[in-house]
N, C-alpha and C positions, 0 to 999 in steps of 0.2 A: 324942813319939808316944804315941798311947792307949794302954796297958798291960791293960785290963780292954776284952772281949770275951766280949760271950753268943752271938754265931754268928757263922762267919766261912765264905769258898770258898776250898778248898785249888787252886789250878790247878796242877797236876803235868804234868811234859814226858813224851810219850810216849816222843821218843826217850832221854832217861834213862833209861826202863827195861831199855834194851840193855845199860847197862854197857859193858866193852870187847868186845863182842862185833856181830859186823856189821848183826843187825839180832834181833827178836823180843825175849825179856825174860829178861832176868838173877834167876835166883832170889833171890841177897845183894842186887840194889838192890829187888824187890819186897818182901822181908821189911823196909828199911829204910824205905821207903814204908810201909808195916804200921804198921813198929812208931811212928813219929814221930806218924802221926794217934790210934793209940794213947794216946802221954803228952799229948797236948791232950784228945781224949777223957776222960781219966782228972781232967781238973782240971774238971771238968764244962762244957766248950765245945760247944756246939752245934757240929756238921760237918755242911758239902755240901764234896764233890769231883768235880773235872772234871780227865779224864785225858785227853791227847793221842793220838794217834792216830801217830806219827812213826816209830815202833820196825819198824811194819809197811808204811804206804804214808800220803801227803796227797795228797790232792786236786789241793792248789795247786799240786804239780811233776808234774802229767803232761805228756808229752811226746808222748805218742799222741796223734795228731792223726788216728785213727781212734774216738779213745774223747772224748765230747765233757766241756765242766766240770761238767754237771749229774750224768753218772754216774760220773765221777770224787772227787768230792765224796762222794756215794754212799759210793760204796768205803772215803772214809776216814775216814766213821761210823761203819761196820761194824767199821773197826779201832777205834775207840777203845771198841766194845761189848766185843769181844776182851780189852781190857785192863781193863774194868772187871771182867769174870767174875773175870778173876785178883786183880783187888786187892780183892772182896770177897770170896774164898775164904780170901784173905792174914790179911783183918779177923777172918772167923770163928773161924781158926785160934787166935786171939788173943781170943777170947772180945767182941771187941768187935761187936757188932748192926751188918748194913750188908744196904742194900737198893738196887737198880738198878733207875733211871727212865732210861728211854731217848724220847730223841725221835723215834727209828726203832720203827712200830710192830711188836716181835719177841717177841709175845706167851708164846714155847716158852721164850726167855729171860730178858725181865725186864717188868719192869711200864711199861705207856706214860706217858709223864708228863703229868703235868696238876698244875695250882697246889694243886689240894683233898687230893692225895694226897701231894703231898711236904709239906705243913703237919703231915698226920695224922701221916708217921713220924717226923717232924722234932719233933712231942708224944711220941712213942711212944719217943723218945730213940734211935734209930735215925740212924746216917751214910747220907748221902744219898748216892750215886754218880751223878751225870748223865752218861749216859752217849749214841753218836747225835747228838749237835750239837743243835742246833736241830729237825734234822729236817727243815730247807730246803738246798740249796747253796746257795753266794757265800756264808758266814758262816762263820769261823774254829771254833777252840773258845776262842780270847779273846772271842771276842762273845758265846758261849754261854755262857762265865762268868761276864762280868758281867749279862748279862739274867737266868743265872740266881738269882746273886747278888741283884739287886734284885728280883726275884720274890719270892725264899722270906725278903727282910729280914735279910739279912747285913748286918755291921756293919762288914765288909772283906774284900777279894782279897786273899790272899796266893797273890805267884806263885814256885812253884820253878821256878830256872834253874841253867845252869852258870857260872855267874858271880856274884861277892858281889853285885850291884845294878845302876844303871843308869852306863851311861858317855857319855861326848860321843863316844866311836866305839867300834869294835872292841878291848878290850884284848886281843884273843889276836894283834891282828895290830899295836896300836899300845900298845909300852911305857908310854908318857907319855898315855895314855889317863884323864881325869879321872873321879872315881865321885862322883857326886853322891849327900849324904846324905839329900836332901829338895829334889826340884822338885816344879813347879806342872805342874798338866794342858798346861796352855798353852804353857808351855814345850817340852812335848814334845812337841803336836803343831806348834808354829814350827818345832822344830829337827827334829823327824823324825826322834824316837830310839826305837830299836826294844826299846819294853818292852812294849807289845802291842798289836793292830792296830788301826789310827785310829777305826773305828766301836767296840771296845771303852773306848779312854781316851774319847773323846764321852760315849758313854752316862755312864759312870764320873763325869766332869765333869758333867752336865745333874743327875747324883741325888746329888751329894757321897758316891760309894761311893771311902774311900781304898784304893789298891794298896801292896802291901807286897810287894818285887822283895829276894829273898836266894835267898843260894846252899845246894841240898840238899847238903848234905855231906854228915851223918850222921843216924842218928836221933832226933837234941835239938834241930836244925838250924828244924826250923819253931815248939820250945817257945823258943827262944832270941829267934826273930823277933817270937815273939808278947809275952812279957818285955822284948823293947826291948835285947836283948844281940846282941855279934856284929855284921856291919858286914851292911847292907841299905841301901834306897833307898825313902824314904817318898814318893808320889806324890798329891800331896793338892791 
């Protein structure tokens, strides 16, 4: 695996940042969110981050069938704006520069994104937080990773999950669950393993951008992934 990295997209789970708590954001897993982009920050790596939306509501589990997918969708932009406020409050606390491009135009809160202005902060040494999706429905925020990813010339996804990597099924539900160290795009989308949604691995394959799938444990947890230590799943 490449060990040297001048920009990378941090994909972070919204609902991670619940912690054990039933839904909204855990102060101790946001500060460890913080501090982790932090010690990459600190080895001088260009950062974009794209934070989920899960902690609060998605889109893709509405059940109202009076609320339709386009404004459902909607909704769960708005949460992942939610969670950017806080983990660039988290970054500043910590002295490290961070600025929010949303693809939802919310002028009162962040800046709207366009390719010309996340290049400027991204020179400015500035962490990127994409935050809003796309700013269409029907698009994940794996889709909006990796398009943002090949936008701003990332040199890799790195996705945090609750789990060390990718597996041939569920290991929380199948002991003997194998973790693969390094598959191919192809593979995953043959087999239909869920590392992240079929238009994000495509794109990802069509631009050779590799995914790097390890588990957030702690705050070393993504300098570890990016050094080639610790068990992950290379997607290349």
């Amino acid at each position: 695996m490449k060990k040297t990295y001048k920009r990378i997209l941090l994909k972070l789970s919204g609902e991670g940042l619940m912690g054990d708590q039933p839904c909204g954001i855990d102060e101790k897993v946001l500060n460890i969110f913080a501090e982790s982009i932090k010690k990459v920050y600190n080895q001088n790596i260009s950062l974009c981050v794209v934070i989920g939306g899960g902690n609060f509501y998605r889109g893709v589990n509405n059940k109202n069938k009076d609320v339709n997918r386009s404004v459902a969708d909607q909704a769960g932009m708005i949460a992942t704006v939610i969670n950017a406020l806080f983990l660039k409050s988290a970054l500043l606390a910590k002295n490290v520069p961070a600025e929010i491009l949303s693809g939802l135009a919310i002028p009162q809160v962040a800046e709207t994104y366009s390719y010309r202005t996340a290049k400027k902060l991204l020179a400015q040494k500035n962490v990127i937080i994409f935050a809003g999706g796309t700013g269409n429905p029907y698009f994940t925020t794996d889709t909006g990773s990796a398009l943002r990813a090949l936008e701003t010339g990332c040199d890799a996804l790195f996705k945090a999950t609750q789990v060390d990597g990718v597996y041939d099924s569920d290991p929380k539900k199948n002991p003997k669950a194998k973790r693969y160290d390094e598959i191919s795009f192809d593979e995953v989308i043959a087999k239909g393993l869920k590392v992240m949604d079929i238009t994000a691995v495509a794109m990802a394959k069509e631009n050779n951008l590799p995914i790097i799938v390890f588990k957030q444990e702690n705050e070393d947890s993504l300098l570890d992934a990016l050094n080639g230590k610790g068990k992950y799943t290379l997607v290349k």
